[in-house]
Steps between C-alpha positions, in 0.01 A plus 500: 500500500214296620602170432659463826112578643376188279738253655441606825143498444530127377716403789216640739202298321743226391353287774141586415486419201423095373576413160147296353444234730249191454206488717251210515164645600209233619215776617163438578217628333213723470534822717828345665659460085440900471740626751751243416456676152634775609809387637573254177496834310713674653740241534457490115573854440816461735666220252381172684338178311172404676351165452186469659346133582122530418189160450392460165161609626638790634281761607667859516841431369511509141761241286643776291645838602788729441611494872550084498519168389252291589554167641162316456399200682259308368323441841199672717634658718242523748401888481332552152189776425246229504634337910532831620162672365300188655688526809420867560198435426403230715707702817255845404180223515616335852566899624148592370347258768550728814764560777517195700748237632353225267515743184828583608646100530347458183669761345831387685466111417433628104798687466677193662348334203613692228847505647531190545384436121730785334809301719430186371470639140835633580649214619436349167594771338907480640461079482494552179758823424730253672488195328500718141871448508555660172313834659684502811861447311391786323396675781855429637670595161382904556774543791227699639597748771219483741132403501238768587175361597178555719467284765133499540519176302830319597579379090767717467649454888555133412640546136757728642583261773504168250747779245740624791411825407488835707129613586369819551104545574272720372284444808216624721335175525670166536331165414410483884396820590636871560880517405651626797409197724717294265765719594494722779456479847096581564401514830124454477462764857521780202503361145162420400415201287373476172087489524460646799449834431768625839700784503812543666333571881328256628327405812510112637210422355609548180856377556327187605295507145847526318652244654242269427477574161839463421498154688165435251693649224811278588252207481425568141799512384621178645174354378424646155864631334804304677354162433509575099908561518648228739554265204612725260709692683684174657442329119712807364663712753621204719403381848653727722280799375151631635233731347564797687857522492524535118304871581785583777781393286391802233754731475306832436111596592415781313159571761234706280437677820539870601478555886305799443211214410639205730481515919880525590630099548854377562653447145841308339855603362390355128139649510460770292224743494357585160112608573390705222763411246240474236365887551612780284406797393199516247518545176242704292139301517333338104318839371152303518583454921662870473164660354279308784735557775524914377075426515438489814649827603530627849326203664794270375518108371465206747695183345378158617684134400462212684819355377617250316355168640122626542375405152151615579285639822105286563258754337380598752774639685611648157141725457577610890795615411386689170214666657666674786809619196150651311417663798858698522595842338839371426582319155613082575674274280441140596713211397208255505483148287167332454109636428446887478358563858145598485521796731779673324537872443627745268788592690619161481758361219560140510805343357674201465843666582656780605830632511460519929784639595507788235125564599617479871753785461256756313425825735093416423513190710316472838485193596595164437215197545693202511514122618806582727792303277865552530568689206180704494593577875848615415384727198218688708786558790773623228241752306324577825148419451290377794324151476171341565537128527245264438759191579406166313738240564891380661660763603283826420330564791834507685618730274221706511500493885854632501384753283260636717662461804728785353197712453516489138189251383195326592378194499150355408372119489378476176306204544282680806513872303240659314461745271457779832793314645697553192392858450611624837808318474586710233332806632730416790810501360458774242383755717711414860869703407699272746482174226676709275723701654606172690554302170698822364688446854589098368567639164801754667632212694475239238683717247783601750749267487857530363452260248197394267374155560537396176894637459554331854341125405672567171858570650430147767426273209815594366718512825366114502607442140853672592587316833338195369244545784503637817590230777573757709209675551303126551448431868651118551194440770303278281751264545458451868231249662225701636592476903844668406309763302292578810818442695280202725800331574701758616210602748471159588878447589495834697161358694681170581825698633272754711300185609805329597643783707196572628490138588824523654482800706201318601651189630760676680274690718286186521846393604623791757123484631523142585861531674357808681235302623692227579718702704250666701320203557813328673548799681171470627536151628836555657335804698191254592736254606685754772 
């Protein structure tokens, strides 16, 4: 008697459902490789072969697993351990040197530097993908569905291109800054650059700031990353096709951005909002962590992780840090790498890792002391425990200033704090109700949605790998020269046709005047003659 249920059933989720597709994955790595991790999982468990493009030197992303194949390229690609760790470090030494305009070009014109040196590597990197003809046949030979990549290094936005393949991002950051000024209209009167540390409202003086530094931040692009891809893009791709146009042509953004985080902006058709995909519920903690967290309690744990990318903190900063913690009733564990801090405390564990999220989601957390990254970000908003930023470098501080523009966090320069500093911070945040009950707020909203993030990136990847992308949804705007975009020609036709009736009107009263004259005039000379 049910059978008739079953068929229906299958009829409903009939068009739902993909049988195991091929996906070509080209990620990034470090902190960016472990939420694309997620997703190549998932797609796993749902029946889909995942090949994932990774360096030989690869940092992060490992050559064997039981969620893909590995397609290794014996090539740097420009973002190993050993780059990255000396390019933190050298930003957190430039910092160090004070607030100032010169410290602040410095820090500018180094991260120009680097980018300009990880582009180049890259560069190299696809020269020589390409001419392995045997790879790239191979490549060819998977019939691969789509390719699923992170822009923030445009490897796998050209490889899709040079297959013909449909490309969906796993995106916040692009190659050349924030993702949604690739893509969406982003008028700079309310949408606040990257660096500049704006919200939403601001007053002329600061709309003045942003517009300069997105004409400094256009500069830098033009100057530092563009450059790199002319030739390889016309080499490969063909003449007719520019750098920024291969972003546009992508036929799915999946945004890791959750407007309960982000000011409110314009947005696309094919953007896709997946902020938090990578938070779940914990699971139950190691029983060394359990013990130590059970420790402290009615004071409660404070976590601290500075991410992925900060390998170390200067000791001196470090014994700041781990003097105020001894100084605290509360129990902290401290993902720390590098010397035992001289100023540490009993109530302080150390570790290499720790399972954050799980710890995140356990009732004895109060508060989160973190660097301000994505992920971290997310987590804190999705469990509901308030944050005290010490932003480092890109993109934290903004972050963070988002954060506590919501009422949820603080913020504290790390390289001007001290141990007081650091204490009242925390004293600050602890003790003030509003930072939690306004995180718990986020947390309400964040989880409030009809889907989970996850299940809706999930069922997007797979609409693209059905419909064999999603031209639809894809604005055709790139395509037009930038006066039709800003519609300067049509403004310029209607000024010439006001100007000419204008002009007209004009010259027929100059006309009617000059009769009128006339006539009076002749008028006047007949009467003088009488």
């Amino acid at each position: 008697m049910n059978w008739p249920w079953v068929w229906i059933t299958a009829c409903l989720l009939g068009p739902a459902v993909v049988s195991g597709g091929k996906i070509l994955v080209f990620p990034v790595d470090g902190s960016h490789w472990v939420n694309m991790k997620v997703i190549i999982e998932e797609l796993h468990l749902r029946g889909h072969q995942v090949s994932v493009v990774r360096s030989s030197n690869s940092w992060y992303i490992k050559e064997s697993s039981p969620f893909y194949t590995s397609v290794t390229l014996d090539m740097d690609s420009g973002f190993d351990e050993e780059f990255i760790t000396m390019f933190v470090a050298q930003l957190l030494q430039i910092q160090r040197e004070g607030k100032s305009f010169w410290t602040r070009f410095k820090l500018e014109m180094e991260q120009a530097q680097k980018a300009s040196e990880m582009n180049e590597k890259t560069c190299k990197m696809l020269e020589m993908l390409f001419e392995d003809k045997d790879l790239v046949q191979s490549l060819r030979d998977a019939k691969y569905d789509l390719v699923l990549t992170d822009p923030a290094i445009p490897g796998g936005v050209i490889l899709a291109h040079y297959l013909r393949l449909p490309l969906v991002f796993n995106v916040r950051w692009t190659s050349h800054g924030e993702g949604h000024f690739s893509i969406a209209p982003s008028p700079l009167s309310y949408v606040p650059m990257t660096g500049t540390e704006l919200s939403d409202k601001m007053s002329f003086l600061e709309r003045l700031f942003n517009v300069m530094i997105f004409g400094f931040t256009e500069f830098q692009i033009a100057q530092f990353i563009v450059p790199y891809y002319v030739g390889l893009i016309k080499k490969y791709l063909g003449p007719d096709v520019d750098y920024f146009s291969l972003f546009q042509a992508a036929d799915l953004w999946l945004m890791r951005v959750d407007f309960v985080f982000e000011f409110p902006r314009p947005t696309m058709p094919n953007v896709i909002y997946m902020g938090g995909f990578q938070c779940k519920p914990a699971k139950p903690l190691p029983q060394h962590l359990e013990d130590f967290v059970q420790s402290s309690g009615e004071h409660g744990v404070i976590l601290m992780s500075l991410g992925t990318l900060i390998g170390e903190l200067p000791h001196d900063l470090a014994d700041e840090i781990a003097a105020a913690f001894a100084k605290l009733p509360q129990k902290v564990i401290w993902r720390h790498k590098g010397d035992r801090p001289t100023t540490l405390g009993n109530n302080t564990l150390l570790v290499d890792w720790m399972p954050q999220n799980d710890l995140l989601g356990h009732p004895k957390i109060k508060l989160f002391v973190a660097h301000g990254g994505t992920n971290g970000v997310q987590e804190a908003i999705y469990h509901g425990v308030p944050i005290l930023g010490l932003p480092l470098i890109f993109d934290q501080r903004d972050n963070l200033v988002r954060i506590e523009a919501r009422g949820a966090g603080k913020i504290i320069d790390i390289f001007t704090m001290n141990e007081d500093i650091f204490f009242q911070g925390v004293q600050e945040v602890l003790n003030e109700p509003s930072y939690i009950m306004n995180m718990q707020r986020l947390s309400r909203l964040h989880r409030d949605q009809p889907m989970k993030p996850l299940d809706t990136a999930l069922f997007w990847i797979e609409f693209v790998m059905r419909h064999k992308g999603a031209a639809h949804l894809r604005t055709e705007s790139y395509k037009m020269p930038w006066y039709s975009y800003h519609s300067v020609d049509v403004m310029l036709i209607l000024a010439g046709v006001v100007l000419i009736i204008l002009g007209t009107f004009a010259a027929l009263i100059r006309c009617l005047c000059s009769k009128l004259c006339l006539r009076t005039k002749d008028k006047y000379d007949l009467k003088k003659l009488k």
